[in-house]
C-alpha positions, -999 to +999 in steps of 0.1 A: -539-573-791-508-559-782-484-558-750-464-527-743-442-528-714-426-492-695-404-490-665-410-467-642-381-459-620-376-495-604-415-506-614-422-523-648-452-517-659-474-537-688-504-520-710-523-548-729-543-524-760-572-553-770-595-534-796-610-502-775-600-521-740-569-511-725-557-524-694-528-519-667-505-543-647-478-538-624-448-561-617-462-566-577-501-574-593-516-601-604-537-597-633-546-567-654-572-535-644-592-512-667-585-478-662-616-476-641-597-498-612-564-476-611-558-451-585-557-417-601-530-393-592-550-360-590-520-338-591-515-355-625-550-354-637-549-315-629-519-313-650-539-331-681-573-311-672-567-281-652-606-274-654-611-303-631-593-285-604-621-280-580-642-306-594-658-335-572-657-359-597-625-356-615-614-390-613-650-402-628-644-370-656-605-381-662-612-418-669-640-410-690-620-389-712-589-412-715-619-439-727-632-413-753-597-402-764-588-440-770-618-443-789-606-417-813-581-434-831-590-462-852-561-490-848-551-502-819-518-494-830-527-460-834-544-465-797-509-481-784-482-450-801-507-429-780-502-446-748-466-449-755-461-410-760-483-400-733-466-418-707-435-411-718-442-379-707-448-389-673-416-404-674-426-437-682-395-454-704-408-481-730-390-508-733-407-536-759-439-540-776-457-574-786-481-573-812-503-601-825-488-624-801-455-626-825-423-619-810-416-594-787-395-558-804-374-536-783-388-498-787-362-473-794 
């Protein structure tokens, strides 16, 4: 398993990578959510998939390809750099990773 943790603006956000699982948590939740729970910014999903513009189902099409792009990769720290990259582009600032359970590493 490993922990990444991003800040966004004044929000911390954690993404727990556990094999093909990868779930979310906010500093104001309690526990973690699939990608299947989260509320899905459409304007952001549009960005990602501009086909799914007049789609009914976007969110339902969006999640299902975040699952099968995670799938692609074959580590979960290939799954992690992924996550780390694509939110960053969002604007999401990493700050450390734990992997294993060992100690926590800033990420530059």
């Amino acid at each position: 398993m490993i922990g990444i943790i991003f800040q966004y603006a004044s929000e911390v956000v954690e993404v727990r990578v556990d094999g093909v699982i990868v779930t979310f948590r906010t500093g104001q939740s309690a526990g973690f959510v699939t990608i299947d729970e989260l509320k899905l910014s459409k304007a952001g999903v549009i960005k990602e998939f501009p086909d799914l513009i007049n789609n009914q189902n976007w969110q339902k099409i969006a999640r299902e390809r975040f699952k099968d792009k995670i799938k692609d990769y074959n580590t979960e720290m290939e799954r992690a750099n992924y996550i780390i990259e694509d939110l960053r582009r969002y604007g999401y600032q990493p700050l450390y990773i734990q992997r294993q359970g060992f100690r926590t590493q800033r990420i530059q």
